[in-house]
C-alpha positions as CSV (number, residue, x, y, z in Angstrom):
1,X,-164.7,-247.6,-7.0
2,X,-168.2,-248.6,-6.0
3,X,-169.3,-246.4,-2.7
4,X,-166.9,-243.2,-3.9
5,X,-168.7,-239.9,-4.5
6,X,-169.6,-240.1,-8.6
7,X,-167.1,-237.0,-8.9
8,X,-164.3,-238.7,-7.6
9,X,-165.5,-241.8,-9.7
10,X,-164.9,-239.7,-12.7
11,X,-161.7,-237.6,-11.6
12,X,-159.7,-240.9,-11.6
13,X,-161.2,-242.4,-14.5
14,X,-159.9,-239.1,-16.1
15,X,-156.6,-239.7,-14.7
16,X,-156.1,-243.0,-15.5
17,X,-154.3,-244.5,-18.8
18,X,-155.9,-247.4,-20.5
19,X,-153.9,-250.7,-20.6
20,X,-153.7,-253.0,-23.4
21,X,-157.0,-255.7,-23.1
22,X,-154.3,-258.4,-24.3
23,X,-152.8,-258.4,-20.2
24,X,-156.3,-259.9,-19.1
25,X,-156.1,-262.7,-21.5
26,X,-152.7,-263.6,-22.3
27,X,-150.2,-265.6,-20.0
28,X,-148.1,-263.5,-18.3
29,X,-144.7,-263.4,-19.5
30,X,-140.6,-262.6,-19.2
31,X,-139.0,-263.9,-16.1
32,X,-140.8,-266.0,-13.1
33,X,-140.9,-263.0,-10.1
34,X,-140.1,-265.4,-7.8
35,X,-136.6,-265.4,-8.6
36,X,-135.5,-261.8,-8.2
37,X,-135.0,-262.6,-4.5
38,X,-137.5,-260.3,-2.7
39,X,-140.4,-261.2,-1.1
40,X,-143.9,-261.3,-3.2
41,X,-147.3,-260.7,-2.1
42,X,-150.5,-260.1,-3.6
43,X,-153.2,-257.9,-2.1
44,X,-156.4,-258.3,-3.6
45,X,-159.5,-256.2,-2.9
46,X,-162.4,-258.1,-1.3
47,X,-164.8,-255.6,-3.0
48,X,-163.0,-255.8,-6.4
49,X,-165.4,-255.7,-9.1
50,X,-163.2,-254.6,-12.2
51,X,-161.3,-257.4,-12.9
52,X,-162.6,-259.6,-15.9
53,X,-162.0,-262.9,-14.1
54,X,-161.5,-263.6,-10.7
55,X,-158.2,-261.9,-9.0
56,X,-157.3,-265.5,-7.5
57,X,-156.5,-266.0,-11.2
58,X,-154.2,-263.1,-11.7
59,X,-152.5,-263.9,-8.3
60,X,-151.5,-267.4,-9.6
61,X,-149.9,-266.0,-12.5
62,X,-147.4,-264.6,-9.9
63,X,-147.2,-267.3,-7.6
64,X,-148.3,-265.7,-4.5
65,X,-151.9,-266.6,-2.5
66,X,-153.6,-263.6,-2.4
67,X,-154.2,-261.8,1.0
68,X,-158.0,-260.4,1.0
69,X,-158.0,-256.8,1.8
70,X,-161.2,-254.2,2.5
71,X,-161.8,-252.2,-0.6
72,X,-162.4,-251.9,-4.2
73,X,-160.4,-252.3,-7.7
74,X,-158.6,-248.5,-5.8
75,X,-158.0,-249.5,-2.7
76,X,-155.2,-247.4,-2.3
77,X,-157.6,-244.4,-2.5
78,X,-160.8,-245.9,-1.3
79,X,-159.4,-247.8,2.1
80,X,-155.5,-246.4,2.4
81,X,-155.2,-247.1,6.0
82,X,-156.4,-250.9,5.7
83,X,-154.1,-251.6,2.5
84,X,-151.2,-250.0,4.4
85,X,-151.9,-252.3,7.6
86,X,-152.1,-255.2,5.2
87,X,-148.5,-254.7,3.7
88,X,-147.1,-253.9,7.0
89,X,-148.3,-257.1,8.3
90,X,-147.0,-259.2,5.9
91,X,-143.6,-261.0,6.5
């Protein structure tokens, strides 16, 4: 959350619940997403620094070319209004 106040910094790391290191580095798994029949899109924070490899990465894992959005690793809480333009404007 690079650019948030240091206090809010650490009120969401306090909030937040670890996930297992094993989803960064293992294929993804269980059915392809694609085939549930809703539309998929992946928004991906042009200021994303948390992510252990690139998010393009991730995003193929899904299927869906990622759509570059203003914000960080939180960009629902850093840049709300930009995220929510973003999913509105997709089809």
């Amino acid at each position: 959350m690079q650019g948030a106040a240091p206090e809010v910094q650490q009120l969401v790391a306090d909030l937040l619940t670890p996930m297992p290191g094993d989803y960064f580095l293992d294929p993804a798994e269980g059915p392809a997403v694609t085939t549930l029949g809703i539309p998929l899109h992946y928004l991906l924070g042009d200021e994303d620094h948390a992510l252990p490899h690139p998010g393009e990465l991730f995003a193929q894992r899904a299927g869906p070319t990622p759509i570059a959005v203003p914000g960080t690793h939180e960009g629902l809480l850093t840049h709300p209004e930009e995220i929510a333009k973003a999913i509105l404007a997709v089809d």
